[in-house]
C-alpha positions as CSV (number, residue, x, y, z in Angstrom):
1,X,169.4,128.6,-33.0
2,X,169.7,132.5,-32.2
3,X,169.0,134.7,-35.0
4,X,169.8,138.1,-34.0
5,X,173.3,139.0,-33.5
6,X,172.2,140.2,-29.8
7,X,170.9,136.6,-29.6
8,X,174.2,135.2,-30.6
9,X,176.4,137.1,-28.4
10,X,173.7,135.9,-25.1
11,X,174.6,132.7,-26.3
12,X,177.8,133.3,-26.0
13,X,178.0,134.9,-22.8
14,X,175.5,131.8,-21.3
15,X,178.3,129.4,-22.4
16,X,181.4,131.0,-21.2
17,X,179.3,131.5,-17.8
18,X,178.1,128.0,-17.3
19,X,181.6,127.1,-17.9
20,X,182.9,128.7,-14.9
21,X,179.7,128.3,-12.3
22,X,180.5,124.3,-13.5
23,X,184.5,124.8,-12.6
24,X,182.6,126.8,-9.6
25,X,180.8,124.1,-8.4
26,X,183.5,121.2,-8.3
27,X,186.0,123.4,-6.5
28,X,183.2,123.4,-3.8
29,X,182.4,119.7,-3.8
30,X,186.7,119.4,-4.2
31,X,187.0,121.5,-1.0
32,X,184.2,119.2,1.1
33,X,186.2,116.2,-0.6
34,X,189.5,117.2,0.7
35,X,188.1,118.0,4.4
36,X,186.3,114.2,4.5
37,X,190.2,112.8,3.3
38,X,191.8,114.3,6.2
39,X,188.9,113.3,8.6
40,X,189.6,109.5,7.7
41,X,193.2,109.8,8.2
42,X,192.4,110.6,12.3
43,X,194.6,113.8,12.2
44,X,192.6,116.3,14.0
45,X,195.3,119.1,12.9
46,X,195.6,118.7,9.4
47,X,191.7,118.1,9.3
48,X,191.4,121.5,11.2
49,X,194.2,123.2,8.7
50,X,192.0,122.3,5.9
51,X,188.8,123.0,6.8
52,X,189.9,126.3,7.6
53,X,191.2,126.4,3.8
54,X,188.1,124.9,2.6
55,X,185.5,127.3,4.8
56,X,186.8,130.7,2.4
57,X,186.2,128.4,-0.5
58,X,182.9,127.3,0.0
59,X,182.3,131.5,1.8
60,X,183.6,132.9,-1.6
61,X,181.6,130.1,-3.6
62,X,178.0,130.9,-1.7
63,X,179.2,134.6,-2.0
64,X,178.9,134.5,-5.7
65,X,175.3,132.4,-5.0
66,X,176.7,129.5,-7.3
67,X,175.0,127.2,-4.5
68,X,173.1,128.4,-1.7
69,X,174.1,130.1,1.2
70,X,172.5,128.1,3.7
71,X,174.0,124.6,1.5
72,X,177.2,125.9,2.0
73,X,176.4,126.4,5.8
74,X,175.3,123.3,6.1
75,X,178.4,121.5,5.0
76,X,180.4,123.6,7.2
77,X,178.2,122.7,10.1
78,X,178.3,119.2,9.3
79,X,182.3,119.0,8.7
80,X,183.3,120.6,11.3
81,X,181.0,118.5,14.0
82,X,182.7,115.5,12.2
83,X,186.4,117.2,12.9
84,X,185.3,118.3,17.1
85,X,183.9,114.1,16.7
86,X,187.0,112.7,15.9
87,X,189.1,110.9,19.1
């Protein structure tokens, strides 16, 4: 338990923060979700429409260096070969 009333008010701030990286962090895996979704449906378009909705997510997301820069490259990478794969 902090003692210090500087203590108290870092605890504070650490909570409120690792609420919102943790909000951060599922709106990214939400954003990969959604692109997979319209890949099994077979709609090239509408998987195209959102990944280009979900690529200034996870952009914005790395930005802030909640995950990675080079994760959220990587899922990009991999999504969008999976979208210029489908038929």
């Amino acid at each position: 338990m902090a003692n210090t009333v500087q203590a108290r008010k870092r605890a504070r701030q650490n909570d409120a923060q690792r609420e919102h990286n943790a909000s951060l962090r599922s709106e990214f895996r939400t954003a990969i979700k959604r692109v997979r979704a319209a890949i099994e449906t077979g709609d090239k378009a509408a998987a195209r429409a959102v990944f280009q909705t979900a690529v200034s997510t996870l952009d914005s997301i790395a930005d802030k260096k909640i995950y990675h820069k080079n994760k959220a490259a990587r899922h990009k990478s991999r999504l969008s070969a999976a979208i210029k794969a489908m038929a």
